[in-house]
C-alpha positions as CSV (number, residue, x, y, z in Angstrom):
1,X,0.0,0.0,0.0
2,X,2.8,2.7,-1.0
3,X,2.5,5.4,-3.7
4,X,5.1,6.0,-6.2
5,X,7.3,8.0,-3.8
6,X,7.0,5.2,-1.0
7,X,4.0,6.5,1.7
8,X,1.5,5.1,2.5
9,X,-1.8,6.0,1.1
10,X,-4.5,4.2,0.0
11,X,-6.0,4.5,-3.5
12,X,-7.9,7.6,-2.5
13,X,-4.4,9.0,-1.3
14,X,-5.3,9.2,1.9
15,X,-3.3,8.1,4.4
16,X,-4.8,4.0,5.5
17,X,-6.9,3.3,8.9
18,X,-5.4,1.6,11.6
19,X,-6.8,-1.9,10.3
20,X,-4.4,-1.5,7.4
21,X,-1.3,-0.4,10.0
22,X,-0.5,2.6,7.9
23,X,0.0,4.4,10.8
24,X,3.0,4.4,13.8
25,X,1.6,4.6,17.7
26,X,1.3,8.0,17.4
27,X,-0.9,7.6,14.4
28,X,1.1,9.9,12.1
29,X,2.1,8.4,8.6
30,X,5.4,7.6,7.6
31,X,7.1,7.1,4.1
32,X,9.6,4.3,4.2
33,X,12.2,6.9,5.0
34,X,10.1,7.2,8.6
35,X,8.9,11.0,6.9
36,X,5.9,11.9,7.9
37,X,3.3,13.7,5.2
38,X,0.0,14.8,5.2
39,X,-2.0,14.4,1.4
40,X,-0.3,17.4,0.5
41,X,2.8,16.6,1.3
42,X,3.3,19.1,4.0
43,X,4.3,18.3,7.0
44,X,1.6,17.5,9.9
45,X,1.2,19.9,12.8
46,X,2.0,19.3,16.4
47,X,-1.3,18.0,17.0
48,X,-1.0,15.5,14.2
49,X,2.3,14.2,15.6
50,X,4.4,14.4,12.4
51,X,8.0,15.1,14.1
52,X,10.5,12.9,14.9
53,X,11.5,12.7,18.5
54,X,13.7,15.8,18.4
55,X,10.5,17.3,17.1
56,X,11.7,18.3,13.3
57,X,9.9,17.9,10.7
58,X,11.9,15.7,7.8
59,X,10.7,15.7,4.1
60,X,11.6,12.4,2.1
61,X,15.5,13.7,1.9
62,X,16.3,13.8,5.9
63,X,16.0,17.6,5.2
64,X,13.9,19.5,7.6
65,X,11.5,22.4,6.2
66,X,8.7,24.3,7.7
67,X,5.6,25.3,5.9
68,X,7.4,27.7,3.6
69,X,10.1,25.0,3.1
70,X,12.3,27.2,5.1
71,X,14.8,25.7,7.7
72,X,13.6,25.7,11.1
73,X,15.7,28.1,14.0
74,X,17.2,26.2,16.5
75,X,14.1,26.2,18.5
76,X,12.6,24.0,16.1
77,X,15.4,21.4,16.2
78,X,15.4,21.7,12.6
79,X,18.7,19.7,11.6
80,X,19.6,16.6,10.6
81,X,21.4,14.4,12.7
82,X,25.1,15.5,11.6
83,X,23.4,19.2,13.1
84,X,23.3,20.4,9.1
85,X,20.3,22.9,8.0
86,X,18.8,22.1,4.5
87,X,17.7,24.5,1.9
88,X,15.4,23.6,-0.8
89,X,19.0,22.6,-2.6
């Protein structure tokens, strides 16, 4: 149950029920790279539990974007695990 870019969706493209375990105990979707998307693509809110444990927001890459792709500040924890900030390049 993966779209072409590996998450998982089902054939309406949205994100599968817990009876099809398309969802982590925290009930946010994850690409195979452990990225978490809405439908859109965008990263989920707080309240939709779509960060990692450092609470940053990956895209499929390991880079970490806000809405407006920009890096997060250091508040956000936006960096990779080698503590390097992303840009769209």
């Amino acid at each position: 149950c993966f779209d072409d870019s590996h998450a998982c969706y089902d054939d309406s493209h949205a994100c599968l029920d817990d009876s099809h375990a398309c969802y982590d105990d925290s009930h946010a979707c994850f690409d195979d790279s452990h990225a978490c998307f809405d439908d859109s693509h965008a990263c989920f809110d707080d309240s939709h539990a779509c960060f990692d444990d450092s609470h940053a927001c990956f895209d499929d890459s390991h880079a970490c974007f806000d809405d407006s792709h920009a890096c997060f500040d250091d508040s956000h924890a936006c960096y990779d695990d080698y503590h390097a900030c992303y840009g769209d390049s």
